[in-house]
VOPAGU-2260 file (C-alpha; in pm, 1 decimal, decimal comma):
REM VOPAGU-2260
SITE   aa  ch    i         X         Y         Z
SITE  UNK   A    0   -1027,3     -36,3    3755,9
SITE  UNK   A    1   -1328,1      36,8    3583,0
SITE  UNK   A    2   -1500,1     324,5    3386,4
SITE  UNK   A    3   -1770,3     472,1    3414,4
SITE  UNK   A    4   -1979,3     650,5    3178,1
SITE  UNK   A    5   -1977,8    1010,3    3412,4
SITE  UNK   A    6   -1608,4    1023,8    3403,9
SITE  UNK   A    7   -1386,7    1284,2    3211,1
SITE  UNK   A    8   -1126,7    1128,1    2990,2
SITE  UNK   A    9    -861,8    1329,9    3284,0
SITE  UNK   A   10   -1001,3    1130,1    3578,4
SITE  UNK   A   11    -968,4     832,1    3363,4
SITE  UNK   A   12    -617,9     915,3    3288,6
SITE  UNK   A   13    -546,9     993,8    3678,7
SITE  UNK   A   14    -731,5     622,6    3747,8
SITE  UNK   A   15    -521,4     389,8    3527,1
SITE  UNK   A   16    -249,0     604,4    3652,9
SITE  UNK   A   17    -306,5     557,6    4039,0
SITE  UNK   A   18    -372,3     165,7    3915,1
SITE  UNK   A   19     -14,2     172,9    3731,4
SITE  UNK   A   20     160,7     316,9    4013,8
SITE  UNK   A   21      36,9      97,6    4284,4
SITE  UNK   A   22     173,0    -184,8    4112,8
SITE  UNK   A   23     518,7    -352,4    4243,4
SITE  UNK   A   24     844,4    -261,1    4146,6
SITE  UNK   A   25     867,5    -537,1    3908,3
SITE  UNK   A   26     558,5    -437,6    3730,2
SITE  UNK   A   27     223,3    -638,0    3651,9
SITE  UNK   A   28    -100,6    -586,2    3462,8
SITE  UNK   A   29    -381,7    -338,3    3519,4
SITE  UNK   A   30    -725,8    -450,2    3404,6
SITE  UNK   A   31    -969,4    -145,5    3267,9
SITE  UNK   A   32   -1294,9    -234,2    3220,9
SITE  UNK   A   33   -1633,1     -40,3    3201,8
SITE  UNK   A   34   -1773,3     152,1    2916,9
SITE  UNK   A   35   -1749,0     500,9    2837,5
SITE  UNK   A   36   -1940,7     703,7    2528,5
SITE  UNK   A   37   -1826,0    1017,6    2363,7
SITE  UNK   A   38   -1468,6    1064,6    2489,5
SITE  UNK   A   39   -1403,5    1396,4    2327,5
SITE  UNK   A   40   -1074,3    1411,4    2384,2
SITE  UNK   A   41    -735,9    1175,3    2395,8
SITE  UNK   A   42    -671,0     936,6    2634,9
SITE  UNK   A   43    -279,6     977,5    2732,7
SITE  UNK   A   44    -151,6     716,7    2913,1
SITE  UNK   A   45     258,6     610,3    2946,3
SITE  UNK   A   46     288,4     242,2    3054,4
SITE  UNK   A   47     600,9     153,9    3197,9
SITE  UNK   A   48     789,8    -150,7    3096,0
SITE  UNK   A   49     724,5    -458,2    3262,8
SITE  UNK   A   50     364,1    -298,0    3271,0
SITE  UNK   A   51      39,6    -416,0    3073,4
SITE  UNK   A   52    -256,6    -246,5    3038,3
SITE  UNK   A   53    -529,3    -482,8    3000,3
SITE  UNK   A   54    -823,3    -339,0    2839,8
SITE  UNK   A   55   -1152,3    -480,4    2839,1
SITE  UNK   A   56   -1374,8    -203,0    2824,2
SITE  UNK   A   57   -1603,1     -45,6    2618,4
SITE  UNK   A   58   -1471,2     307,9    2465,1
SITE  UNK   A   59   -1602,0     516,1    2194,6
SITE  UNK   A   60   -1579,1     911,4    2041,7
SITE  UNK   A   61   -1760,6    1048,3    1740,1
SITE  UNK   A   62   -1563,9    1355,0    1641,0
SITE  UNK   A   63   -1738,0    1609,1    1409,8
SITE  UNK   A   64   -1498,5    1875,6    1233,7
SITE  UNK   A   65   -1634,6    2112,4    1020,3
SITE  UNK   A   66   -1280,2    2286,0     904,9
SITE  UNK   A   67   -1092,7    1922,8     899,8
SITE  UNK   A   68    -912,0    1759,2    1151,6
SITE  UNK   A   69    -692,8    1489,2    1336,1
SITE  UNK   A   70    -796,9    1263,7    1641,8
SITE  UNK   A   71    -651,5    1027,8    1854,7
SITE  UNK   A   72    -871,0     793,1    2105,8
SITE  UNK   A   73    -549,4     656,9    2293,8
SITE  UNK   A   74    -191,6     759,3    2273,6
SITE  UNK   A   75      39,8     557,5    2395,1
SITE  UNK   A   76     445,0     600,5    2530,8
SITE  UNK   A   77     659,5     470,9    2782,4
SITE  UNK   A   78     777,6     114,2    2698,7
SITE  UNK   A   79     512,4     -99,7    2839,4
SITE  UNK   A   80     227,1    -343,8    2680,5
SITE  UNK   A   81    -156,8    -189,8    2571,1
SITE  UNK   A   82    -326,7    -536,8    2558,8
SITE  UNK   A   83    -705,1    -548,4    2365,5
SITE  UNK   A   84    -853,1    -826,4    2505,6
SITE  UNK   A   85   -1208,3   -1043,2    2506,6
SITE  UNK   A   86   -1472,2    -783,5    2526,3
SITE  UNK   A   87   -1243,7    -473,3    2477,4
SITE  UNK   A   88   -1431,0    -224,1    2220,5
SITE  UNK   A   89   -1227,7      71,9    2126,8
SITE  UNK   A   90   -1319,0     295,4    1815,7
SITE  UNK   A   91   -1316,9     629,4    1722,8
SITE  UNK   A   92   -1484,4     803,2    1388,9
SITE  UNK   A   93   -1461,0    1134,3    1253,1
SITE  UNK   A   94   -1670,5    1312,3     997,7
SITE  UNK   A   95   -1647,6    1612,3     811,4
SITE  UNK   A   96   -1829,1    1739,8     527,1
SITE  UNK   A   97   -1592,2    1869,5     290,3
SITE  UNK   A   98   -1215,7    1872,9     469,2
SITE  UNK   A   99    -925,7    1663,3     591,9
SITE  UNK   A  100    -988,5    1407,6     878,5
SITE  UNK   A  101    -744,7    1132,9    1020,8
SITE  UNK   A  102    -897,6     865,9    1240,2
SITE  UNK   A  103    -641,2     672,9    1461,3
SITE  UNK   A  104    -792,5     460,3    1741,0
SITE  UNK   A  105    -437,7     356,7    1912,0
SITE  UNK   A  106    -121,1     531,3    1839,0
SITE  UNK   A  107     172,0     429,6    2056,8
SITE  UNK   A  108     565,7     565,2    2059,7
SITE  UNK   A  109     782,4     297,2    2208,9
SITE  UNK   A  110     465,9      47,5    2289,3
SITE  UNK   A  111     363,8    -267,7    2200,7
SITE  UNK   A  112       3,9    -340,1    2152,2
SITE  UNK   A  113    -175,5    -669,5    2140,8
SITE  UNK   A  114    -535,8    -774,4    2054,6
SITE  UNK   A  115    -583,4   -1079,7    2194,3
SITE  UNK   A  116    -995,0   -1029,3    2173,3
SITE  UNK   A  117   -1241,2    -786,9    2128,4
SITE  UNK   A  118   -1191,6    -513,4    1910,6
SITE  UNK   A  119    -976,1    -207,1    1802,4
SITE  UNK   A  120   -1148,8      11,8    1515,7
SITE  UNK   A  121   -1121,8     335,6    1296,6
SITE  UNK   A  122   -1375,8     511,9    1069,7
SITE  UNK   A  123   -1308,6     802,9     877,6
SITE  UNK   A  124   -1563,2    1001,7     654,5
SITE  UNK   A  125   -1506,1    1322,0     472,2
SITE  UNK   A  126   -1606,1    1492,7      97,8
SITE  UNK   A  127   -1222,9    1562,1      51,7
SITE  UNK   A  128    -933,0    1352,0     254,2
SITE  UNK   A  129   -1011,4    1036,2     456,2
SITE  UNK   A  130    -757,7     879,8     643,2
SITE  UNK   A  131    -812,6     571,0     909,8
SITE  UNK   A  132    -581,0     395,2    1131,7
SITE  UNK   A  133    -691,8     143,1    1332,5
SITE  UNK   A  134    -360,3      98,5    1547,7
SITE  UNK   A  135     -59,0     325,1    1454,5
SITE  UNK   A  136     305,4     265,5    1603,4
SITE  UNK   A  137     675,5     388,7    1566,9
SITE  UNK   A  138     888,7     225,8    1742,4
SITE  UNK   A  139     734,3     -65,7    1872,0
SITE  UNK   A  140     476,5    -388,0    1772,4
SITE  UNK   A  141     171,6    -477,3    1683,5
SITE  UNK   A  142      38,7    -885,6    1736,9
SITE  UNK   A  143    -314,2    -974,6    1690,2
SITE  UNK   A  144    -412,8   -1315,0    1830,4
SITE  UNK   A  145    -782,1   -1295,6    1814,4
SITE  UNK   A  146   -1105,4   -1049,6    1774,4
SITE  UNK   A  147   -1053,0    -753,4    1493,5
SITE  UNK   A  148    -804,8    -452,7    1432,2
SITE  UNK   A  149    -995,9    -272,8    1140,6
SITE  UNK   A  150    -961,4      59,2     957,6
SITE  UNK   A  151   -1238,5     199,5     701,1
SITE  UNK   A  152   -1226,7     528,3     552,7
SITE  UNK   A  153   -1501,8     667,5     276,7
SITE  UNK   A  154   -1490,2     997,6     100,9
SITE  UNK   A  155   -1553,8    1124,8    -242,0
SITE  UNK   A  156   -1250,5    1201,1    -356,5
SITE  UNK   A  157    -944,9    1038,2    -132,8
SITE  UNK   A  158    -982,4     778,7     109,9
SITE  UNK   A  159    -651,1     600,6     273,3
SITE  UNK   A  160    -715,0     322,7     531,8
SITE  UNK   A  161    -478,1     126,5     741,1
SITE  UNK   A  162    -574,9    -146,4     996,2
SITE  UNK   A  163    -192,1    -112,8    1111,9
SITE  UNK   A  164      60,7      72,5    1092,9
SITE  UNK   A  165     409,8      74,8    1207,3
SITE  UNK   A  166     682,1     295,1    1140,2
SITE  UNK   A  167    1038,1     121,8    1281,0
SITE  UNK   A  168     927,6    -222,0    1400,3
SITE  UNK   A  169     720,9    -525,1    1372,5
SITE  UNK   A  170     385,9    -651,1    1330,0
SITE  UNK   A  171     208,7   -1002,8    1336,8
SITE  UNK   A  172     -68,9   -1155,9    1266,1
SITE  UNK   A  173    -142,5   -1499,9    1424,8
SITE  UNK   A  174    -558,5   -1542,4    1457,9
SITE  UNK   A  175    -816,6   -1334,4    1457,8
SITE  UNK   A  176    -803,0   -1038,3    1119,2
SITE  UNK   A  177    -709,0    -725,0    1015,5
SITE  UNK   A  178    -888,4    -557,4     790,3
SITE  UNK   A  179    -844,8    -217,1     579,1
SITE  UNK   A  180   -1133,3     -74,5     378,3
SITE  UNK   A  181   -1132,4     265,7     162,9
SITE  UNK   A  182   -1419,0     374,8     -29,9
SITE  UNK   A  183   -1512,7     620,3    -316,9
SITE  UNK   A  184   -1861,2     689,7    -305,5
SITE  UNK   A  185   -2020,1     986,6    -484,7
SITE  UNK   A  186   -1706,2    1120,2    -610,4
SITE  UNK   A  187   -1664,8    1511,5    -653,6
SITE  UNK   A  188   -1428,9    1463,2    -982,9
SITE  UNK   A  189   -1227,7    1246,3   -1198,8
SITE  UNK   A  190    -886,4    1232,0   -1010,8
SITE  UNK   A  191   -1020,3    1011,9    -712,8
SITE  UNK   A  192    -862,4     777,2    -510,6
SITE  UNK   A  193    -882,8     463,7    -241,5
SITE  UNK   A  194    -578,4     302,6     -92,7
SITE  UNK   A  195    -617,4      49,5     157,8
SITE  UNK   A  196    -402,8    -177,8     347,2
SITE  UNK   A  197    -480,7    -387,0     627,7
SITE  UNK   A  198    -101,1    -417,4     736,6
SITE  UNK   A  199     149,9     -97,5     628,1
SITE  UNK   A  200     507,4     -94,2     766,9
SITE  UNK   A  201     745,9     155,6     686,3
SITE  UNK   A  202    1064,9      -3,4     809,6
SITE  UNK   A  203    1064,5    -378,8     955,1
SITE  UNK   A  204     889,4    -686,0     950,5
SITE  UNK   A  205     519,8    -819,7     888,8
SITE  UNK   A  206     427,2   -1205,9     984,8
SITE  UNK   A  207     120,6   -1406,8     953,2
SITE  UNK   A  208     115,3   -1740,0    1116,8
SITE  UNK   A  209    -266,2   -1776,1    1111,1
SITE  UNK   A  210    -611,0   -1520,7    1131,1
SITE  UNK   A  211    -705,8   -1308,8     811,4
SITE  UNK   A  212    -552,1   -1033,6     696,6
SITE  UNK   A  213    -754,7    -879,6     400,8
SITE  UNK   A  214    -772,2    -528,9     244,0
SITE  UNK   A  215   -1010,7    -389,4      23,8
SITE  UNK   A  216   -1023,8     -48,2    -206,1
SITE  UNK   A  217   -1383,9      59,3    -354,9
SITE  UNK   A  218   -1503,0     298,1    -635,3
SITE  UNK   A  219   -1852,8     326,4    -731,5
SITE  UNK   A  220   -1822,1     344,2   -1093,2
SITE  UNK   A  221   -1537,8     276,4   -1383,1
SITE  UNK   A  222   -1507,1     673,8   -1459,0
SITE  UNK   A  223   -1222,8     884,6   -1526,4
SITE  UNK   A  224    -873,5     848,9   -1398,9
SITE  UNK   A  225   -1004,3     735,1   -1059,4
SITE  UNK   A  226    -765,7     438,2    -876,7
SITE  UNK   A  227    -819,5     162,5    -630,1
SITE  UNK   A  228    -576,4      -0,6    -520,0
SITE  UNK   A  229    -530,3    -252,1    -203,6
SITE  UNK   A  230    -283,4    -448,7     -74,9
SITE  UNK   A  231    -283,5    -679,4     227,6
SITE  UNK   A  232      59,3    -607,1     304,1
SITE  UNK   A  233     274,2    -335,7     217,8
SITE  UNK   A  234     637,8    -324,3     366,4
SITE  UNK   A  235     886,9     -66,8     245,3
SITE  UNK   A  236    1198,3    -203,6     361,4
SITE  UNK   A  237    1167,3    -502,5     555,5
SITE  UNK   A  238    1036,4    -841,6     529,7
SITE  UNK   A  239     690,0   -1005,0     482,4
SITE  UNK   A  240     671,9   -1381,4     603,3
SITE  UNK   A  241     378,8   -1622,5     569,5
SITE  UNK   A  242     343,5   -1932,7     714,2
SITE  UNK   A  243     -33,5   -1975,2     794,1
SITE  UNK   A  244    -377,6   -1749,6     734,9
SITE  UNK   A  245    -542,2   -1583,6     506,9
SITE  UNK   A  246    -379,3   -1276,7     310,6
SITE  UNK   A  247    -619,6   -1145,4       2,0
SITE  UNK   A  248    -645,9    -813,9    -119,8
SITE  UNK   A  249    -926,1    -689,5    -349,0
SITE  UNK   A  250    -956,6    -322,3    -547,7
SITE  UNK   A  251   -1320,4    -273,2    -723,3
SITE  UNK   A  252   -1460,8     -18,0    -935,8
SITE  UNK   A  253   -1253,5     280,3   -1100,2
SITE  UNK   A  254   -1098,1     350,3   -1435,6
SITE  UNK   A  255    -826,6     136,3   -1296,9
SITE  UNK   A  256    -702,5     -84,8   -1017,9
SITE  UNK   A  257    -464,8    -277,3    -882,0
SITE  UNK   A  258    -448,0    -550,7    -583,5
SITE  UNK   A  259    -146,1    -680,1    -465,3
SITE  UNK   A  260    -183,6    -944,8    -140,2
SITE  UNK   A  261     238,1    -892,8     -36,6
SITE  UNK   A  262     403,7    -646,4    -135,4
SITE  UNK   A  263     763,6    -519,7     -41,2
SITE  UNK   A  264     978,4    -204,8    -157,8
SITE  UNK   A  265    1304,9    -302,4     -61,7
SITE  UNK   A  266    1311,1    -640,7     126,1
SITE  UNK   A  267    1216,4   -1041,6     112,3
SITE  UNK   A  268     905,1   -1207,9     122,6
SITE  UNK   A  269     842,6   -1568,6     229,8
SITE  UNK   A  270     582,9   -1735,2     178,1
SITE  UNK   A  271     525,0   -2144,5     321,8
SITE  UNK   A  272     152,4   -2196,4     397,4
SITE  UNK   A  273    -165,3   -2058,2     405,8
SITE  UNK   A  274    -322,0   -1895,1     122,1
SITE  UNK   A  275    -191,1   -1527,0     -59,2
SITE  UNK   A  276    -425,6   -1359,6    -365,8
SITE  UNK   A  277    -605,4   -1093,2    -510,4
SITE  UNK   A  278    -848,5   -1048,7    -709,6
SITE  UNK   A  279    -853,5    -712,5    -939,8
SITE  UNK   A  280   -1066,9    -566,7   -1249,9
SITE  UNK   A  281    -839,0    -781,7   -1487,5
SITE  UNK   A  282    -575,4   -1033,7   -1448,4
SITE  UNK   A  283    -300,9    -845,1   -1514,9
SITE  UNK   A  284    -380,9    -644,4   -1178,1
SITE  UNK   A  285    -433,9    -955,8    -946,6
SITE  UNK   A  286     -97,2    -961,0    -805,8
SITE  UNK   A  287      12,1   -1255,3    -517,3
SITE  UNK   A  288     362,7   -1146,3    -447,9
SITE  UNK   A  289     511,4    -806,3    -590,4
SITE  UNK   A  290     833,3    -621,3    -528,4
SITE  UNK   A  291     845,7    -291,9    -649,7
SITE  UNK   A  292    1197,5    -171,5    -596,7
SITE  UNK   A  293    1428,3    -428,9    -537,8
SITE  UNK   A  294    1440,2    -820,6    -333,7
SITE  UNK   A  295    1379,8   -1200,3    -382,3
SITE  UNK   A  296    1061,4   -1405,8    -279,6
SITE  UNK   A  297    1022,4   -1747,3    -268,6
SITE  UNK   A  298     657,4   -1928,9    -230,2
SITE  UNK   A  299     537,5   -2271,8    -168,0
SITE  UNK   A  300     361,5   -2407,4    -476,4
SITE  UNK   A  301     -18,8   -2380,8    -438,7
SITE  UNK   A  302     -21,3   -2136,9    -131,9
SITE  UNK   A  303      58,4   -1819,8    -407,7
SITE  UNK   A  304    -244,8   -1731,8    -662,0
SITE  UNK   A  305    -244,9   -1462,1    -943,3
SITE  UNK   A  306      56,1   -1305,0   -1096,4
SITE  UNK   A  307     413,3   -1241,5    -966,9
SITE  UNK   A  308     550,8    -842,3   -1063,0
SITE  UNK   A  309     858,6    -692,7    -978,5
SITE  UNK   A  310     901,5    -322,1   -1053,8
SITE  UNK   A  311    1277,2    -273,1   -1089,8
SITE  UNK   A  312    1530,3    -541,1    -997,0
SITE  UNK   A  313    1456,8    -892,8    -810,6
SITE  UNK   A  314    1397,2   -1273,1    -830,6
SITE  UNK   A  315    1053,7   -1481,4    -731,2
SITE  UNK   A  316    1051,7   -1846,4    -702,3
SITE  UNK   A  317     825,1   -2063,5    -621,8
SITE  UNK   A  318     933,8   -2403,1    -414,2
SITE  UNK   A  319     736,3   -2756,5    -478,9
SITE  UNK   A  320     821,0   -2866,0     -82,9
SITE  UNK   A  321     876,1   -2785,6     187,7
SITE  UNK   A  322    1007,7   -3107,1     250,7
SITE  UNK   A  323    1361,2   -3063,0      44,8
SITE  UNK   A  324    1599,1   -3354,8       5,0
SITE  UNK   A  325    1942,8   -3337,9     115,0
SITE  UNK   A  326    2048,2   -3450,7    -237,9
SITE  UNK   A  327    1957,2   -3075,1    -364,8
SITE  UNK   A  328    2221,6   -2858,6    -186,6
SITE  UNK   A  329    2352,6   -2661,6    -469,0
SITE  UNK   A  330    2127,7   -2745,6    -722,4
SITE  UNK   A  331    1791,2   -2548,7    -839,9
SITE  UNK   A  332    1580,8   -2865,6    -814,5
SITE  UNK   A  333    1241,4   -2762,6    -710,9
SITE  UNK   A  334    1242,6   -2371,0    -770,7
SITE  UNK   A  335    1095,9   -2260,4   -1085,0
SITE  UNK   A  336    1105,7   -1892,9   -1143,8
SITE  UNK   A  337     800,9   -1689,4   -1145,7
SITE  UNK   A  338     945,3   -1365,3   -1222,1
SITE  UNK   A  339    1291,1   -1225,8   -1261,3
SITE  UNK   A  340    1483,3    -891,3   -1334,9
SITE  UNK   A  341    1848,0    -832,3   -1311,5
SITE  UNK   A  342    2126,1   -1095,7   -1305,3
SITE  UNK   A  343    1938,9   -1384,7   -1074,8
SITE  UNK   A  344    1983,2   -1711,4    -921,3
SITE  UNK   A  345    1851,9   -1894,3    -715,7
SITE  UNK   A  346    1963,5   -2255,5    -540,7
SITE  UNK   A  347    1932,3   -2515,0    -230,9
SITE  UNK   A  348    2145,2   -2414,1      49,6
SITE  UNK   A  349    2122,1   -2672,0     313,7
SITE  UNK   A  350    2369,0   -2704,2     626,8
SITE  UNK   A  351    2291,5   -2798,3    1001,6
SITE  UNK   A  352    1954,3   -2854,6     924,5
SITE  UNK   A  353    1824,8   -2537,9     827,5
SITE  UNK   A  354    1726,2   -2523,0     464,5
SITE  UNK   A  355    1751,9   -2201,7     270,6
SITE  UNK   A  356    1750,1   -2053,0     -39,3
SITE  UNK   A  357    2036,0   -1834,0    -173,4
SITE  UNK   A  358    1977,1   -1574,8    -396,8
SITE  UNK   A  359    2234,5   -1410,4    -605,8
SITE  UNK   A  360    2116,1   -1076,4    -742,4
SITE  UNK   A  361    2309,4    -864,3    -954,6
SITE  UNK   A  362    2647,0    -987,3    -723,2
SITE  UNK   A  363    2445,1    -981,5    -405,4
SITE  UNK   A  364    2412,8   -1282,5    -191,6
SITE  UNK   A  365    2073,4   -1290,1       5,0
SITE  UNK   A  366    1921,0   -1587,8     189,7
SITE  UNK   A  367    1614,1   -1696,1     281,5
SITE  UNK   A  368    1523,2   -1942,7     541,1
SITE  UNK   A  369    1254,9   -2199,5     433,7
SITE  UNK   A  370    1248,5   -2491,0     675,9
């Protein structure tokens, strides 16, 4: 079906609908193409499963709040697939002056969503409380394949920004980027912040295979008690693996920063290829692979750059191969230790195959699979 720039955001609703419903039993995919300016209000749509929504169209709002507020372009429900693809456009940006605005572009309950191509972007702008969300799930996925999911929110005193988000699930990156950008620009007072993630995940599992995933947190000048700080992955309890791309995370500006490119609460973090850093106002803030509560990591040597942290308790390693001969079951042979708190050990566990390494933390056995 296709939209046109005369129609309300209801008789684009009742139009996907109509498409969605006339599908078999079995479900299929409904193509949306078109383009559409100024959609003032949310686009509700519940996709069945076995359904895809294929969108390829061109869709924009500007939302202007002079007391604050939230907006959502799409919302999403009902089990199905929201697919982004090659020549898709969706963004939505909201500005006010001096109050509270949240930018979300997709949010789905129960959905996946997929950008294959094109583009799905948030921008948020206020004098007090920016928050952006590119694509915002509980419940559900988030893959990106190719074109962009990206989140940028400026203000002058807080500014969050999220490319994803997912509360309860996964998300992966495997070509194309995601990208979160917050910015401090003329900033109303000392106590400022930007916090920017291009991948955020609450509960589950983050994965990049290939594509960039980047963040980046901005002030203007050094003053004050002002903080940047970006990571390119944050997972609270889950896991973070890496086995291609591009993960970096930079913070600039501020009276202090910090930039961490994985980063996990409670959880492990894996890391076999591609390339994980960030850069920071000083060394000590340049952090590859952090865990802040409590977990292992492992890394393949030369894919991790900058410094290793853990907050509380944990164990990072970093592995010379991947390649790991059969002669090291048991043994520590390869693994030198980056960063350790706790009682921790790590060796070679190698059966069937499938190489791992086995952690021991403070009398807790955890694995991780490495080739």
């Amino acid at each position: 079906m296709e939209i046109k720039q005369d129609d309300d955001v209801e008789t684009i609703k009742t139009n996907i609908d109509a498409a969605i419903n006339g599908l078999p039993s079995t479900g299929g995919a409904v193509a949306v193409s078109g383009v559409k300016e100024e959609a003032g209000e949310t686009l509700e749509l519940t996709i069945p499963e076995n359904v895809t929504v294929v969108w390829k169209a061109e869709y924009f709002a500007d939302k202007y709040y002079e007391d604050g507020g939230e907006f959502i372009l799409i919302s999403l429900a009902g089990g199905g697939t929201f697919e982004v693809a090659a020549g898709g456009m969706i963004e939505a940006e909201v500005v006010s002056e001096a109050k509270k605005v949240t930018a979300v572009t997709i949010f789905g309950e129960n959905v996946d969503v997929i950008v294959t191509g094109g583009a799905a972007e948030a921008i948020a702008g206020s004098g007090y409380l920016a928050n952006a969300r590119a694509i915002e799930v509980n419940n559900g996925t988030v893959t990106v394949t190719g074109g962009t999911a990206a989140a940028t929110a400026e203000s002058d005193s807080l500014a969050n920004a999220r490319a994803i988000e997912v509360n309860n699930g996964a998300a992966t990156v495997a070509g194309g980027a995601a990208e979160g950008t917050a910015i401090i620009g003329e900033r109303r007072g000392e106590d400022c912040s930007a916090e920017a993630a291009a991948i955020f995940i609450e509960n589950g599992a983050a994965t990049v295979t290939g594509g960039t995933v980047k963040a980046l947190a901005k002030i203007d000048d050094d003053v004050g008690s002002s903080v940047a700080v970006a990571a390119a992955i944050l997972v609270g309890d889950g896991t973070i693996t890496a086995s291609g791309g591009d993960v970096s995370a930079a913070s600039v500006g501020g009276g202090s920063n910090i930039a961490a490119a994985v980063e996990v609460e409670n959880g492990t973090i894996t890391i076999t290829g591609g390339t994980v850093g960030a850069a920071g106002k000083d060394g000590p803030v340049s952090i590859a692979v952090s865990i802040i509560e409590s977990g292992v990591a492992a890394c393949l040597q030369g894919a991790c750059f900058d410094e290793f942290e853990i907050g509380k308790t944990g164990m990072i390693v970093e592995a010379d191969s991947l390649d790991v001969p059969a002669g090291r079951n048991g043994t520590s042979a390869g693994l030198t230790t980056k960063a350790s708190r706790g009682n921790a050990s790590a060796i070679w566990k190698i059966e069937e195959g499938v190489t791992k390494i086995l952690f021991t933390l403070d009398g807790k056995v955890m694995e991780l699979v490495w080739a």
